[in-house]
KOLVO-561782 format. One record per residue: residue in three letters; x, y, z of N, C-alpha, C in turn. Coordinates in steps of 0.2 Angstrom, whole numbers, padded with zeros to 4 digits. Layout:
BEGIN
<rec><residu>ALA</residu><n_x>X</n_x><n_y>Y</n_y><n_z>Z</n_z><ca_x>X</ca_x><ca_y>Y</ca_y><ca_z>Z</ca_z><c_x>X</c_x><c_y>Y</c_y><c_z>Z</c_z></rec>
...
***
This chain:
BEGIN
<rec><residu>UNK</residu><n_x>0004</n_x><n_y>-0006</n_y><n_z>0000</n_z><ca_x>0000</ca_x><ca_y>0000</ca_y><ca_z>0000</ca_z><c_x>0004</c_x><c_y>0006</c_y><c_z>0000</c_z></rec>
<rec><residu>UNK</residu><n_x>0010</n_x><n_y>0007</n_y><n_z>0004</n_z><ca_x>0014</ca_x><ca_y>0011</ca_y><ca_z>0005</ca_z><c_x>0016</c_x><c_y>0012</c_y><c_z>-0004</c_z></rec>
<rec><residu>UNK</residu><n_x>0021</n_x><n_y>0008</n_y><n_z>-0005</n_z><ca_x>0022</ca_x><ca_y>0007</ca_y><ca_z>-0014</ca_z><c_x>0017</c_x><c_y>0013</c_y><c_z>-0018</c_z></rec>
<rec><residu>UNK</residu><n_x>0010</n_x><n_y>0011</n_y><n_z>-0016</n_z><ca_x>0007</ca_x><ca_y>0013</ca_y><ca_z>-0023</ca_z><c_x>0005</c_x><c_y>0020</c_y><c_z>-0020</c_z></rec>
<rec><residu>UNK</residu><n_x>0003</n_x><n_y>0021</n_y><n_z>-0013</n_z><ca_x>0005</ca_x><ca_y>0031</ca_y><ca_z>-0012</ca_z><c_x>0010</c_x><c_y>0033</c_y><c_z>-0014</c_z></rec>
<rec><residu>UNK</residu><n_x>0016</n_x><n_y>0031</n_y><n_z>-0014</n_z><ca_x>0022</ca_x><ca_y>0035</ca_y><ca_z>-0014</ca_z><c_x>0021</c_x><c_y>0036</c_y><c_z>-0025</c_z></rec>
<rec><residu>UNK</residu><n_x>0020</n_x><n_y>0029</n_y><n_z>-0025</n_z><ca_x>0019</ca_x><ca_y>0031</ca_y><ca_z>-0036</ca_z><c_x>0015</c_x><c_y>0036</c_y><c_z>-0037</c_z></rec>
<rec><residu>UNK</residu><n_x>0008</n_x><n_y>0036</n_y><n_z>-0031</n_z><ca_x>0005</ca_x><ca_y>0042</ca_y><ca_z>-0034</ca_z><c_x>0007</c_x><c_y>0048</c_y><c_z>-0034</c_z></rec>
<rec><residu>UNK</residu><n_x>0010</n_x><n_y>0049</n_y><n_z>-0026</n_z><ca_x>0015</ca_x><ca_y>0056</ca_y><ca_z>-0027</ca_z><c_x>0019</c_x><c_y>0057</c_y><c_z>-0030</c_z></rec>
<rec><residu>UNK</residu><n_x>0024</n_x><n_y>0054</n_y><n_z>-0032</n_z><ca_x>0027</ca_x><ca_y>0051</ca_y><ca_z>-0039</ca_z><c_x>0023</c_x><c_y>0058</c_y><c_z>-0047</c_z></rec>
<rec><residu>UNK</residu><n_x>0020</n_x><n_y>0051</n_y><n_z>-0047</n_z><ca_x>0016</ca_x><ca_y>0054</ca_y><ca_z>-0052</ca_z><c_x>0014</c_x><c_y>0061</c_y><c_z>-0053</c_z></rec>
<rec><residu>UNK</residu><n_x>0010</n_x><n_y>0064</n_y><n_z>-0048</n_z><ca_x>0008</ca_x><ca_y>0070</ca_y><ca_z>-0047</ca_z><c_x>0013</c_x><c_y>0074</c_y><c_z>-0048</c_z></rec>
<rec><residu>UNK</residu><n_x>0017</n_x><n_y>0075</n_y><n_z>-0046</n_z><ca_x>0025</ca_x><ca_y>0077</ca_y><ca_z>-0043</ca_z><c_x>0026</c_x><c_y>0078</c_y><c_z>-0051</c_z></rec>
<rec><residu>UNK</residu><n_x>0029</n_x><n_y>0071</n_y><n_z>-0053</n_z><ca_x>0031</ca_x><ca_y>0072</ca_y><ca_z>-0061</ca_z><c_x>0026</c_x><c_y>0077</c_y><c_z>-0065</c_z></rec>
<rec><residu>UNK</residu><n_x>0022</n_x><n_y>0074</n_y><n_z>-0066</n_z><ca_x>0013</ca_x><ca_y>0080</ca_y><ca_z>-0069</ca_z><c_x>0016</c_x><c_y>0088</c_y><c_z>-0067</c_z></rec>
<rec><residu>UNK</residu><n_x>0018</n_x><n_y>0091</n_y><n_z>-0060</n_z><ca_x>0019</ca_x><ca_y>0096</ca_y><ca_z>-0061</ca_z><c_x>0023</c_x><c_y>0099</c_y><c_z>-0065</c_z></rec>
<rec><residu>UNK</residu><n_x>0029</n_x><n_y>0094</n_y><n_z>-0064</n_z><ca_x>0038</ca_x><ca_y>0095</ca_y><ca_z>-0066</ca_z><c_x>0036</c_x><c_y>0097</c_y><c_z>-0074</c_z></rec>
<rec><residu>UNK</residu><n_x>0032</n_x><n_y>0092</n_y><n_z>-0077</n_z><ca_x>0031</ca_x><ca_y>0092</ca_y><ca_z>-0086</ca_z><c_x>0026</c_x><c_y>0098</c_y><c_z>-0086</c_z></rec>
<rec><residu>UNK</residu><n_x>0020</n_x><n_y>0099</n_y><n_z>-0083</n_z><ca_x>0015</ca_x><ca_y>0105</ca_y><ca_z>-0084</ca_z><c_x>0023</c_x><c_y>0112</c_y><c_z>-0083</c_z></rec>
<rec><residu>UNK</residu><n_x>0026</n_x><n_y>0113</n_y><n_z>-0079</n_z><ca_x>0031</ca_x><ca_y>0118</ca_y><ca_z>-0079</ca_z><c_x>0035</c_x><c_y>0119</c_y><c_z>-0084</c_z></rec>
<rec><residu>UNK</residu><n_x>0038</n_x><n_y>0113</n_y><n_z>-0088</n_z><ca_x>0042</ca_x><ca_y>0113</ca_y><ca_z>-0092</ca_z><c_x>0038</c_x><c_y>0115</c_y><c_z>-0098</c_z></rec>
<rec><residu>UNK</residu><n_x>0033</n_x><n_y>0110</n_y><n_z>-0097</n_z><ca_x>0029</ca_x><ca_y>0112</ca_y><ca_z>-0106</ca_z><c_x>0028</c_x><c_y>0121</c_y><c_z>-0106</c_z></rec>
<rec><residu>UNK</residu><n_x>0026</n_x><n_y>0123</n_y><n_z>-0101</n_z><ca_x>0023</ca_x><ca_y>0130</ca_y><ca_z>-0101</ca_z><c_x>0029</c_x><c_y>0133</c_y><c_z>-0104</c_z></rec>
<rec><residu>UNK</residu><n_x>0034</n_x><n_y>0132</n_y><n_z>-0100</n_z><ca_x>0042</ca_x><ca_y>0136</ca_y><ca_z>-0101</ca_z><c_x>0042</c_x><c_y>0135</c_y><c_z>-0110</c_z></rec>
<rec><residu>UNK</residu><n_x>0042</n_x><n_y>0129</n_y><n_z>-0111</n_z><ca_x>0043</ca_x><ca_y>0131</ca_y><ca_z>-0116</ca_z><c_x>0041</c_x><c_y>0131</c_y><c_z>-0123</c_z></rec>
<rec><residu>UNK</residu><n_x>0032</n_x><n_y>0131</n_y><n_z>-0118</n_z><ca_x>0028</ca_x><ca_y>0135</ca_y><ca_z>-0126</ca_z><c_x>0029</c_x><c_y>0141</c_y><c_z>-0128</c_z></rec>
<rec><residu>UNK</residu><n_x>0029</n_x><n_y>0146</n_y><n_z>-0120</n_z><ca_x>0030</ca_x><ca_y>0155</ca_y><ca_z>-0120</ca_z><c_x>0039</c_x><c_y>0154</c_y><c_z>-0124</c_z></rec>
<rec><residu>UNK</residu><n_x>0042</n_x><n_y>0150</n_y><n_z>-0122</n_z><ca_x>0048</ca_x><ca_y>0152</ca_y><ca_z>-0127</ca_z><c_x>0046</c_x><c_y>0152</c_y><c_z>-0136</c_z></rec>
<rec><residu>UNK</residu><n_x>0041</n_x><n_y>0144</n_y><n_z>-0137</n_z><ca_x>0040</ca_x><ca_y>0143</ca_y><ca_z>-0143</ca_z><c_x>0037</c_x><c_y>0150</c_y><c_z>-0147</c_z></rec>
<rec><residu>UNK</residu><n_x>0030</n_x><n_y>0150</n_y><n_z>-0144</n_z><ca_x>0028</ca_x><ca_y>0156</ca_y><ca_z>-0148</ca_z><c_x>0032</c_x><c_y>0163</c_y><c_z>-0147</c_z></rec>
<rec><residu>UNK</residu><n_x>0037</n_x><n_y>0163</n_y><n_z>-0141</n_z><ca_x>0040</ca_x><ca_y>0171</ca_y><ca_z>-0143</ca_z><c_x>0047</c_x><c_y>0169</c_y><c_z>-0148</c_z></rec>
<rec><residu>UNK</residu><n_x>0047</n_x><n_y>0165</n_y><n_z>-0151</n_z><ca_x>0050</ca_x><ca_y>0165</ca_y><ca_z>-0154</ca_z><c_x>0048</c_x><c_y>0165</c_y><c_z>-0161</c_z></rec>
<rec><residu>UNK</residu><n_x>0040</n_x><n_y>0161</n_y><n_z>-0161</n_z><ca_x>0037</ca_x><ca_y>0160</ca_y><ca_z>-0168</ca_z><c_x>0035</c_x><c_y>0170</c_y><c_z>-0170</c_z></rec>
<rec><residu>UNK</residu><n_x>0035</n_x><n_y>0172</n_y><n_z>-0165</n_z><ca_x>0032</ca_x><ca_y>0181</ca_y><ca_z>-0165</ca_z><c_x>0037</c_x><c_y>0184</c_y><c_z>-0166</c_z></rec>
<rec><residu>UNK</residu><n_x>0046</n_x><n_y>0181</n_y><n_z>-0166</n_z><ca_x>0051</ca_x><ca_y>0186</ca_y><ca_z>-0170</ca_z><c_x>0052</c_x><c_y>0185</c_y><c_z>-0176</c_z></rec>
<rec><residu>UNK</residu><n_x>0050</n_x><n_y>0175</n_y><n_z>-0177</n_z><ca_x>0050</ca_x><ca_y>0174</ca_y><ca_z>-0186</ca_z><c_x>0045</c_x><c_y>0178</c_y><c_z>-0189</c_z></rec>
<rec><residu>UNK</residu><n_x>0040</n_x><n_y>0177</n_y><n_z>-0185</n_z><ca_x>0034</ca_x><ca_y>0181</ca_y><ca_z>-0189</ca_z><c_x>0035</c_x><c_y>0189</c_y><c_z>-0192</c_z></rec>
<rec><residu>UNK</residu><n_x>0040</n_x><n_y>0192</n_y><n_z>-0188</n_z><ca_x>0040</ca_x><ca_y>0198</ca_y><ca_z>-0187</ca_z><c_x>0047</c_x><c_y>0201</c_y><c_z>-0194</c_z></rec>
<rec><residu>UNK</residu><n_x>0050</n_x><n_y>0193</n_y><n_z>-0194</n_z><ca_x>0057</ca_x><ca_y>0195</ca_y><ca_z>-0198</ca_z><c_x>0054</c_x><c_y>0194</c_y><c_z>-0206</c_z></rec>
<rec><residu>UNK</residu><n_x>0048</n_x><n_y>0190</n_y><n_z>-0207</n_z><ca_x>0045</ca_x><ca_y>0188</ca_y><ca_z>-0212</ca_z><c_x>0042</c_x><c_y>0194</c_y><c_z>-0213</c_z></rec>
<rec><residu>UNK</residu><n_x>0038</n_x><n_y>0198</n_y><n_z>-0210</n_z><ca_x>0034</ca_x><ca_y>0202</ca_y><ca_z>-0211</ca_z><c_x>0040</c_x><c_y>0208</c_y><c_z>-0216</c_z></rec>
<rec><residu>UNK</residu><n_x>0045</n_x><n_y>0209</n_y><n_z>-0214</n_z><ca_x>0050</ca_x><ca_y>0214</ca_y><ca_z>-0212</ca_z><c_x>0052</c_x><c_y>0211</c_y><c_z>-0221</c_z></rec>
<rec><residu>UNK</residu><n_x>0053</n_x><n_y>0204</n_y><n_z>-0224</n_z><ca_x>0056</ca_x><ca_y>0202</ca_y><ca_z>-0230</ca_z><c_x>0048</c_x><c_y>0206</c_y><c_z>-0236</c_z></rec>
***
């Protein structure tokens, strides 16, 4: 029983760790899609 709490904190744990990183690096992905946009706009 102990085993299967600790995976579920585990889990959760993980889930925040990946929600963190995915966010980091969406806001990096689109500011970066918004300077190609911006150099294409510029061609």
């Amino acid at each position: 029983m102990r085993i299967r709490k600790a995976t579920i904190n585990d889990i959760s744990s993980i889930n925040a760790l990946c929600h963190e990183q995915l966010a980091g690096s969406h806001s990096k992905m689109s500011h970066y899609n918004r300077e190609r946009n911006e150099y294409s706009l510029n061609d």
